[in-house]
N, C-alpha and C positions, 0 to 999 in steps of 0.2 A: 283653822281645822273645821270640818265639815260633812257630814253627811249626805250625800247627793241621790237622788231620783230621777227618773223620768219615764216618759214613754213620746214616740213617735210616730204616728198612722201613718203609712206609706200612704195608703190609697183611703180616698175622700177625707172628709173632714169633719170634726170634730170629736172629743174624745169623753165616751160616757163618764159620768162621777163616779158610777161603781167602780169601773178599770181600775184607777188610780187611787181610790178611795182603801182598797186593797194594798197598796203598794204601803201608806202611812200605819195603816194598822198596826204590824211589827215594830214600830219604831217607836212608842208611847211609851219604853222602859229607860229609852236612853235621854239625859239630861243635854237639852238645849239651850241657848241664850237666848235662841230667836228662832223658830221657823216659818218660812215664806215657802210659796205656790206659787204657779206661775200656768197659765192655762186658754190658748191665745190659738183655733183652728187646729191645726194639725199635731200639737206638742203638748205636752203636759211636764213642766219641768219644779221640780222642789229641791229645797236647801232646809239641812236644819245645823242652823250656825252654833260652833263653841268659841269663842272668842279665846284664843291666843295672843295677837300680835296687834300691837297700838292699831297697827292701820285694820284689822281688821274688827274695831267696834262700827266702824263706817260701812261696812259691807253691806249693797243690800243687793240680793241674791235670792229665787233669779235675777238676772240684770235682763231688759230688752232698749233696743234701742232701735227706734221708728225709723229713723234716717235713715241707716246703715240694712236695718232689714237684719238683725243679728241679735239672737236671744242665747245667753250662756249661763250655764251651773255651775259650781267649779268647788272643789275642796281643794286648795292650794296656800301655799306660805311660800312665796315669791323670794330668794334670797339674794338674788342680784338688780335689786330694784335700782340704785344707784346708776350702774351699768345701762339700764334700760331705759330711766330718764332722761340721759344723755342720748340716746340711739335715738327714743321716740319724741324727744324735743317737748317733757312735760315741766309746764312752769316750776317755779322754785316755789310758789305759794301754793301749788298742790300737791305736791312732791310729800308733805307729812300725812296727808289725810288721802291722797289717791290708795283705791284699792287694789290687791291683788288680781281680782277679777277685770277692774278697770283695765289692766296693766296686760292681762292677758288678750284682753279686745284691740286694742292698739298693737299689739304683735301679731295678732291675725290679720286685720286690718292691713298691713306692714308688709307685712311675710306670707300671708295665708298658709298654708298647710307644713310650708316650713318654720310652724312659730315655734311648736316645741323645741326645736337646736338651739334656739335663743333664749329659753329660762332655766334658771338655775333654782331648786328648791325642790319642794317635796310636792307634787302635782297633780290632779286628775282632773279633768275637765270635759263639758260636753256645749257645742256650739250650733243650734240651728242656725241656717245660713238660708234666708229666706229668698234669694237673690238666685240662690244656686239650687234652691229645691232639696238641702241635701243636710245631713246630721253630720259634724266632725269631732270626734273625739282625741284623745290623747291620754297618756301615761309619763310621769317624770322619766328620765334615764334610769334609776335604780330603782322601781317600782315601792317609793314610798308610800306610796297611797295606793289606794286598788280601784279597781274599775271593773265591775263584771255587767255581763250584759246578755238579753236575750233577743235572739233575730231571727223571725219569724217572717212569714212571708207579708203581712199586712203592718207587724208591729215591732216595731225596735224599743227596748225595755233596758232600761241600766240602772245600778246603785251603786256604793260601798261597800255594802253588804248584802249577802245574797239574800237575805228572808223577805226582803220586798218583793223579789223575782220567785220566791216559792210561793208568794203569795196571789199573785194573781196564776197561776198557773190550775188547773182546774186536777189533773194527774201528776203529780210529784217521783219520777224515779231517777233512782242511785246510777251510778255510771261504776257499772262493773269491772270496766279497764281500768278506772283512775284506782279503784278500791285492791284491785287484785296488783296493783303495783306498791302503793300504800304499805301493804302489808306483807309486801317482796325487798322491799328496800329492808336493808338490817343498820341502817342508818339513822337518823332524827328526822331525813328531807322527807316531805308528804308523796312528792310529785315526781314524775320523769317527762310533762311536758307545762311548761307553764301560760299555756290557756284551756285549758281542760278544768274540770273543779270535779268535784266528788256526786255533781246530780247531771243527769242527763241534759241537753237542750241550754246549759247554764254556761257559760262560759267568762273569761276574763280576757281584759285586755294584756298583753306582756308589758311588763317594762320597756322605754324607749320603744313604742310605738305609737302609733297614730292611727286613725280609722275613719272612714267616709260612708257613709249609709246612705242611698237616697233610690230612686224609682231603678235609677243605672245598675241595681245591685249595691254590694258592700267590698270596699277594698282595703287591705289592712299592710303598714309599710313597717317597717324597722328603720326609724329614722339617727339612728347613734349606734354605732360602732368601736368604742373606741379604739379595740385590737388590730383594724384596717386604718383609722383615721390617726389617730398616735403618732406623730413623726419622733425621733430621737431629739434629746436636746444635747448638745454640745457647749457646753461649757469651759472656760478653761482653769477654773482651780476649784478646789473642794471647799472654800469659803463662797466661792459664788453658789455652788449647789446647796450650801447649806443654807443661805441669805434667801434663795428663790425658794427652798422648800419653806421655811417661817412664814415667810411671806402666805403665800400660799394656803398653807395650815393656819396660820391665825384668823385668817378672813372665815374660813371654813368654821370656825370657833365663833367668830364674833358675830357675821350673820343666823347664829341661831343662839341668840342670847336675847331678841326681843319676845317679850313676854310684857302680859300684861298685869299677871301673878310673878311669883316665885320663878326661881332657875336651881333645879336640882339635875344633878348626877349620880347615875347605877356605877358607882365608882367600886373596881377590885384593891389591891393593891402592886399592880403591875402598871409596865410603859405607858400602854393604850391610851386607858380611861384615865390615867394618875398623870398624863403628860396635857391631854384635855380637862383636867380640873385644875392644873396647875394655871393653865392659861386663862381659862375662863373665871378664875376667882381677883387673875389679876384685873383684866377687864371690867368684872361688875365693881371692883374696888372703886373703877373709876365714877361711875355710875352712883354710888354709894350704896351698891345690892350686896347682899349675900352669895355665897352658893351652898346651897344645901347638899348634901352626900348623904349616900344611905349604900351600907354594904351589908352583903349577906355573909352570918360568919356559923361554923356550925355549931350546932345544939350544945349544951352542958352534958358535961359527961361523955363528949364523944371521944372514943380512942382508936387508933388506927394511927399504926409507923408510917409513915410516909414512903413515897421510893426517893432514892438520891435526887436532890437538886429539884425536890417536889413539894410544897406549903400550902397543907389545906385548912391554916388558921392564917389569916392575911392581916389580921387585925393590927398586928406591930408597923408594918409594911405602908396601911392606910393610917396610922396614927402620921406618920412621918411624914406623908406626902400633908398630910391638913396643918400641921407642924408648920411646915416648911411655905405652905402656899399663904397660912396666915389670914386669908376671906373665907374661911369654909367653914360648917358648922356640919360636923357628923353626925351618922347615928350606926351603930351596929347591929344588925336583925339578925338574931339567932331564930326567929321564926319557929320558936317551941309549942309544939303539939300539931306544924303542920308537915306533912308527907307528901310523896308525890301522889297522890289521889286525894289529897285535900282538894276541896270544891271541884271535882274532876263534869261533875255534871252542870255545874255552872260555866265551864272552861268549853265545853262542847258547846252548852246553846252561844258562848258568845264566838267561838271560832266557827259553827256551824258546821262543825265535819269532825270527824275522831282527829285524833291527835300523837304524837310520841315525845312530845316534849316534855312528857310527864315529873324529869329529874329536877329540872329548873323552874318547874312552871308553878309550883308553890311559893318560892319565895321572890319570885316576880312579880308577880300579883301583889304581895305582901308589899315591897317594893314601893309600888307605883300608887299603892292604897296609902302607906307612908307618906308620900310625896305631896298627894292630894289632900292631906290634911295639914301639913305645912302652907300648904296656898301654893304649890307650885302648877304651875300650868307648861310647861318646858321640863324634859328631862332628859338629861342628854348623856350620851353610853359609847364606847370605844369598843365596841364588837366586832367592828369589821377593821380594827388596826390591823392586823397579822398582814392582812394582805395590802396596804398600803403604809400607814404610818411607821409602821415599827419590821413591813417587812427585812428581808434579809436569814436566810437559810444557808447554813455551810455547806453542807449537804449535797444542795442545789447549786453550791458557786463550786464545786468539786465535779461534780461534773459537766458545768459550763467547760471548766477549762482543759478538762480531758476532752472533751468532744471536739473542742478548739483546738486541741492539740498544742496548748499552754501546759507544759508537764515541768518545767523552770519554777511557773508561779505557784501551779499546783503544789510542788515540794517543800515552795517558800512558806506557802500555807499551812499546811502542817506541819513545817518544822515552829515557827511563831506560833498555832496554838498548843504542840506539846506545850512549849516551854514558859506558856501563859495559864496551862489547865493544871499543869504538873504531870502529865500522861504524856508513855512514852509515844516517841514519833510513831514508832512500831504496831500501836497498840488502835493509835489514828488512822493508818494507814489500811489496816486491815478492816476499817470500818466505811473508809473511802472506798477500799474496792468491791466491797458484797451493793456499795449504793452504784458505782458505776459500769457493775458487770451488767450486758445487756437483758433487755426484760425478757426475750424470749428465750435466752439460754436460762435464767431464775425461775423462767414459770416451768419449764422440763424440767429441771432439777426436783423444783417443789410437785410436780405430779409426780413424780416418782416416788416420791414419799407419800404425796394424800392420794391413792387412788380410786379411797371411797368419798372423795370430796364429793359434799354439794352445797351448792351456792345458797340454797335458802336454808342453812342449817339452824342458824339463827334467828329464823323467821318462824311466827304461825300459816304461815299462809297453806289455805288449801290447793294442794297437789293438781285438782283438778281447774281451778283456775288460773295454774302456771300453764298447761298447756293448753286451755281454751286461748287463751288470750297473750299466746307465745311469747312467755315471760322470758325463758330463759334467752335464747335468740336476740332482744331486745339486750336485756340485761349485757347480756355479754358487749354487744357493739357501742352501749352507753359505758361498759367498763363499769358498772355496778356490781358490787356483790364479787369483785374480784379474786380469783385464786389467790394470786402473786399480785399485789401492790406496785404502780407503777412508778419509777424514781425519774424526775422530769429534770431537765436542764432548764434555765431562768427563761430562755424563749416557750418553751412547751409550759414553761408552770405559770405564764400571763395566762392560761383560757382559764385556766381555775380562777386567776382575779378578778376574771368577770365574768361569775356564772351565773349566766339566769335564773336558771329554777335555783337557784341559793336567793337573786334576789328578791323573786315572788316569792317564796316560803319566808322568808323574816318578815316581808314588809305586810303581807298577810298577816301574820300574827300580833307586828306593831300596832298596825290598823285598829284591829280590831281592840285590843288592847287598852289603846287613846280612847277611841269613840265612848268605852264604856266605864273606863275612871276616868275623861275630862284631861289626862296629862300626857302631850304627845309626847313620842320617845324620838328624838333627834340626835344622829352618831355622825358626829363633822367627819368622824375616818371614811365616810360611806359618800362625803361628798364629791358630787361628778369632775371638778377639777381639780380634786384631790387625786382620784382615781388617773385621770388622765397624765397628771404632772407625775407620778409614781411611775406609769409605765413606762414613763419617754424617758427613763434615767437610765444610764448605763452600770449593766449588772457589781461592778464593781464600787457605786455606791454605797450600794446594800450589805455587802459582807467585803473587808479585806483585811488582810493582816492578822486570820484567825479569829475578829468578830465580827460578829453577827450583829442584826441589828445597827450597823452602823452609821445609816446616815441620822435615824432620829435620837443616838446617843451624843454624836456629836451636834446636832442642831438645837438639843433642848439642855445642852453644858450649863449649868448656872441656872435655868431656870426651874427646875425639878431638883428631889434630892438625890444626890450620887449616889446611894444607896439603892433606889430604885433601877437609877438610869442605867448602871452600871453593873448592876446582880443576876445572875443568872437562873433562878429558882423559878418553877414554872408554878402557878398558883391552880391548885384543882378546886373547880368551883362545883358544891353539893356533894363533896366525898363523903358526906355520912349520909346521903340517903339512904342507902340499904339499911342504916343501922333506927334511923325514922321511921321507918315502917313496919320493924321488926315485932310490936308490941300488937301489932294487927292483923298479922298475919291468921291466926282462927276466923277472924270477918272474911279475908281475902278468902279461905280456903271454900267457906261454905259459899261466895257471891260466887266462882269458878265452881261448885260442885250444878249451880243451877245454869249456868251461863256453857257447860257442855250436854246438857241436855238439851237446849233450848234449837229445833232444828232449823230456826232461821239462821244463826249463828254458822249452825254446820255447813251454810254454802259457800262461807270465805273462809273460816278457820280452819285448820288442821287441830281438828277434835281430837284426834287418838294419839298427834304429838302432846296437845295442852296437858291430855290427863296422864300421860307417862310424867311428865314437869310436874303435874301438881299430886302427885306418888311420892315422887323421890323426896320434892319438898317435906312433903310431910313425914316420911319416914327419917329422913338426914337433914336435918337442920346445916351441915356443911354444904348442902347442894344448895341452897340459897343463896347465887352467887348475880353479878349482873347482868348474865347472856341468860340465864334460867328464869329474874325477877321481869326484864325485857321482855318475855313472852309471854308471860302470866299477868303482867299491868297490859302489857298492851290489847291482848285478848279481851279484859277486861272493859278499858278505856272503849275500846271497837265496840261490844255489847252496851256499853250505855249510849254510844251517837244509834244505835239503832231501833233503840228504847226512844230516846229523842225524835228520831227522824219519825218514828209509826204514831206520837202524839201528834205531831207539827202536819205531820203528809194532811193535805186534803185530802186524799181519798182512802186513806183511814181513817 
């Protein structure tokens, strides 16, 4: 793992010490193993190394090489090196110490601009190509790593993190579209395009992309597809499906278990993360390592009934999977005395932009500051199971099979889950048809009822930057901010599996994350041949015979505890936040009595919604609910990256 910089002079040569000199400045907070420069005519390229992975103590980075006329940067963890030593014919005596970077010049070399298709791992990279006159970069398929960059008509500028790029910039301004959607979304997503960012002039690369910069201009490809490239796989028994999916999933495990510290897991106590700690503790057994676990559990004293089939203490649940797994050594973080606006201004300077992940983002931190003091350098999370490992929706296989006009299997279905849930067929059935009546007869029904609907009801956002920057319009054709919710069959619910701006928004937040406690967060469910082997499956893997979850109930039989594999209870992570921050509310009320005053404030917030919310609040302690505290942290959280932004701007 890696921090990366650079810059590029299109025209003439050489590059001042101050340019770049600018770019290192910001970077003096964050804890390196090693940093190198690299600074050679027309480039100016820097690395500031954390050691992760055996191979990568050997790194030295920048790499250039005379011969070849090829200078590269690179923040990468390489995870199909195996694969690639074989392709690229690297001896067996280098094979332990070549590096990732090494490994990436031999696939350029190989493949030129089609090298990204050929690695697998978490990636960002940047390659002068001295031969061709021309900069190429790249981005992993699920934007683990980030890549932002500025292009300028004389100078190409890139990092990790944006504060290098605010740094040589001389006037520093916000990008008003990215902000005015920001705080439109009534969601957690930042974004509604993912190479935009929150300052003007600044940009990122997307995920599965590539980019070429040179005198010819700049050309930018989407080199992965999986939703086009995906073929079905055809198998012929559900033991083979299960054999190929292990297969599959294990490697996805075992390739992010090299560490040069510790291997810890943000383990819940569900399928996901409890099916990936099960594996990965068998593994280090071999090895003779540990795996450390660290769960968030809530606070002493917290109460709140649950809804049916709902666990928002997991703690029993995670006892059982470490029970069971037998390598694990847990710990439980109740994270007492911190809230969602614990360290909220330290969360801003290191994400570099507002935020809304405010629910979870105290005891994440907590988390991975845990981990870091255990010595782990690896921490590895099942966040993105829902949508491969552990997917499977009834819902969703309901109406596959009415659209298919399978109404035999569909009745099969719910007659096996009555008489599996204990609920009558009847009671099923009426639930199957409100999900397979069509959307546009749902969404007229439901206008008929909400006709004072509006979409940003949920939202601060000021009114007048809805229609400067034709929010709603947008909104609506992205299906944001929806009236009526739409109910997808398993073909229309793969785009959701692979959404972009879902993958730039996490891997953003990982990123930065890593860089700043030293411990990357690595989720094998997020792996790219994990993703591809999940979609090529035929929907009846996923759910049949009334369950859900089906193919990684049966694939991980014996290896996890039945109780997990096998239980239905959905675990709610951070269900006492509201009641965490209730003891603070007099701080909140008076930092929002100055934060609607304040008329910078008043050109993105809706002022006269915030203080209606912070009235009622104060008057009815029962309107403290979580659509009311969501406007009020988040206004909040907004007002302090602005406060930030007006220290940090050069030209304030």
């Amino acid at each position: 793992m890696s921090v990366i910089w650079g810059l590029y002079q299109k025209k003439g040569n050489g590059i001042e010490k101050e340019k770049y000199a600018k770019m290192i400045a910001p970077l003096t907070s964050i804890q390196f193993d090693r940093l190198d420069a690299f600074n050679c005519k027309d480039v100016y390229f820097g690395c500031g190394h954390q050691y992760i992975t055996p191979e990568s103590v050997y790194e030295i980075l920048p790499r250039s090489e005379e011969k070849t006329g090829l200078c590269i940067t690179a923040d990468a963890i390489i995870d199909n090196r195996r694969e690639l030593f074989e392709t690229l014919a690297v001896d067996k005596e280098l094979q332990e110490i070549i590096t990732d970077s090494e490994l990436i010049l031999l696939a350029y070399r190989k493949w030129g601009q089609d090298c990204p298709k050929y690695l697998v791992g978490d990636f960002a990279f940047v390659i002068k190509d001295d031969h061709k006159n021309e900069i190429f970069c790249a981005r992993d398929h699920v934007g683990k790593r980030t890549l932002y960059y500025d292009d300028s008509e004389n100078v190409f500028a890139f990092s990790t993190l944006m504060k290098p790029l605010l740094a040589r910039q001389d006037h520093m301004a916000l990008n008003e579209r990215w902000i005015a959607d920001f705080l439109a979304i009534e969601t957690t997503i930042h974004e509604t395009e993912c190479g935009e960012t929150v300052y003007q002039g600044i940009n990122q690369l997307p995920p599965a992309f590539w980019m070429r910069v040179g005198n010819g201009g700049t050309v930018k490809k989407q080199y992965w597809d999986p939703l086009r490239e995906v073929k079905p796989l055809i198998l012929k028994t559900d033991e083979e499906y299960e054999e190929a999916f292990r297969k599959v999933f294990d490697e996805a495990v075992a390739c992010r278990l090299r560490s040069t510290g510790e291997v810890g897991i943000k383990m819940s106590g569900g399928i996901d993360s409890g099916s990936i700690g099960c594996i990965a503790a068998a593994q280090l057994a071999k090895k003779n390592k540990k795996l450390y676990s660290f769960s968030s559990i809530p606070m002493e004293g917290f109460k709140e009934q649950p809804k049916k089939n709902h666990i928002v203490d997991e703690s029993e649940n995670i006892q059982a999977i470490i029970d069971f797994a037998g390598n694990i050594e847990g710990e439980l973080l109740r994270s007492e005395g911190k809230h969602a606006l614990t360290d909220a201004d330290k969360v801003v300077d290191m994400l570099e932009q507002p935020y809304k992940i405010f629910r979870n983002m105290y005891w994440q931190l907590h988390v991975t500051e845990r981990a870091a003091q255990k010595g782990c350098k690896v921490l590895l999370s099942g966040s993105y199971g829902n949508f491969t490992i552990s997917y499977g929706d009834f819902n969703t296989n309901t109406k596959t099979l009415f659209k298919k006009g399978k109404l035999i299997t569909l009745y099969k279905e719910i007659s096996v889950l009555s008489k599996s849930a204990g609920v009558s067929a009847r009671t099923i059935a009426k639930g199957v048809f409100t999900y397979i009546v069509p959307y546009q007869l749902k969404d007229f029904l439901r206008l008929l009822r909400l006709r004072e609907w509006d979409r940003f009801s949920l939202t601060v956002v000021n009114p007048q930057l809805i229609k400067k920057w034709n929010v709603e319009s947008r909104f609506k054709l992205l299906g944001l901010n929806p009236r009526t919710y739409r109910t997808d069959d398993y073909e229309a619910f793969k785009k959701q599996r692979v959404n972009w701006i879902f993958f730039s928004h996490v891997g953003a937040v990982e990123v930065k994350q890593a860089v700043y406690s030293g411990v990357i967060l690595r989720d094998p469910s997020r792996d790219k041949r994990l993703i591809e082997f999940c979609l090529s499956l035929p929907a009846e893997q996923f759910v049949r015979n009334g369950e859900d979850r089906f193919l990684i109930r049966r694939a991980m039989k014996g290896r996890m505890p039945d109780k997990i594999l096998f239980g239905h209870a959905i675990g709610v992570q951070c269900a006492d936040w509201l009641q965490r921050i209730k003891p603070y509310w007099e701080k909140i009320f008076t930092e929002l009595d100055h934060i609607v005053k304040d008329q910078t404030i008043n050109n993105y917030i809706d002022i006269e919604k915030v203080n209606r919310e912070l009235i009622l609040a104060r008057e009815n302690e029962a309107h403290i609910n979580g659509d009311s505290v969501n406007k009020l942290l988040t206004t909040i959280v907004f007002s302090r990256f602005i406060s930030w932004y007006t220290k940090y701007s050069p030209n304030n």
